[in-house]
N, C-alpha and C positions, 0 to 999 in steps of 0.2 A: 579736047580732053574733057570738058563738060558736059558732052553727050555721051560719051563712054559715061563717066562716072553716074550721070541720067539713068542710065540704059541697065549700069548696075541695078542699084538704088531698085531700077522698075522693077528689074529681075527678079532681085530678095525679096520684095512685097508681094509678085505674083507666087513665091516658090513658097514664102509665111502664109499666106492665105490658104493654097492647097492642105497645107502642111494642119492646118489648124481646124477647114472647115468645110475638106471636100470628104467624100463618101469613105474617101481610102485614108483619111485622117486620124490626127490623134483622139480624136472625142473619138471617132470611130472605136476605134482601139480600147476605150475607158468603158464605151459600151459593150464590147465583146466580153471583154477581163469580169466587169461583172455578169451578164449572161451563166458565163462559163461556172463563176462562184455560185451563181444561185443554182445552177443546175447540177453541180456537183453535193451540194446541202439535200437536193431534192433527191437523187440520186443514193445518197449516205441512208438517207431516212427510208429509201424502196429496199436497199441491201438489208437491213436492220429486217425489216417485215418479212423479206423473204425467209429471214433465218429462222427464223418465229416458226413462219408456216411447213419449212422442210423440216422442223424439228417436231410440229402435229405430225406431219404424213408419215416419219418414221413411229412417233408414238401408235401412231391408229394400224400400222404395218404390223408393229412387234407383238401386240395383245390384244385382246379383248375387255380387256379393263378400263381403255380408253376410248372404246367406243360404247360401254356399258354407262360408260360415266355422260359423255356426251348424250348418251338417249334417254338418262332419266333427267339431264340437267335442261337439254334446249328442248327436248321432244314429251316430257311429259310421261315418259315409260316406265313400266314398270314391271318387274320381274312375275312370273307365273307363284300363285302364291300367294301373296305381298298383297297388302292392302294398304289403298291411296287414303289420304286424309287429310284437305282441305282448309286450314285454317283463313279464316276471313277477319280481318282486321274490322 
């Protein structure tokens, strides 16, 4: 009866040990659950920017008012006419 009971005993320590600190384990598991969190924040934050930029490409789609604005704001453009004027600090 005290090698059964042994044998137990051995059992539960080999079955706690896996359970605790093999690959397929719980730390495993605490490691994925965050993984998943952070990649889903990272994820939230790409949805976010794409919305941004599908809502340029329909702006830049609809008019020419938003690509008139973009080429005097990033490029420096300016209309036929229109004179540029330089202020330097």
């Amino acid at each position: 009866m005290k090698w059964l009971t042994g044998l137990l005993i051995l059992l539960l320590v080999l079955l706690q040990y896996r359970l605790w600190f093999s690959n397929t384990g719980v730390v495993r598991l605490w490691q994925t659950q965050q993984q998943i969190t952070s990649q889903q924040r990272e994820n939230q934050g790409l949805y976010q920017r794409n919305r941004v930029l599908e809502a340029e490409v329909v702006e830049l789609q609809s008019g020419l008012d938003t690509i008139e604005e973009l080429a005097r704001s990033q490029l420096g453009m300016i209309k036929q006419g229109e004179q540029f004027f330089l202020i330097a600090d």
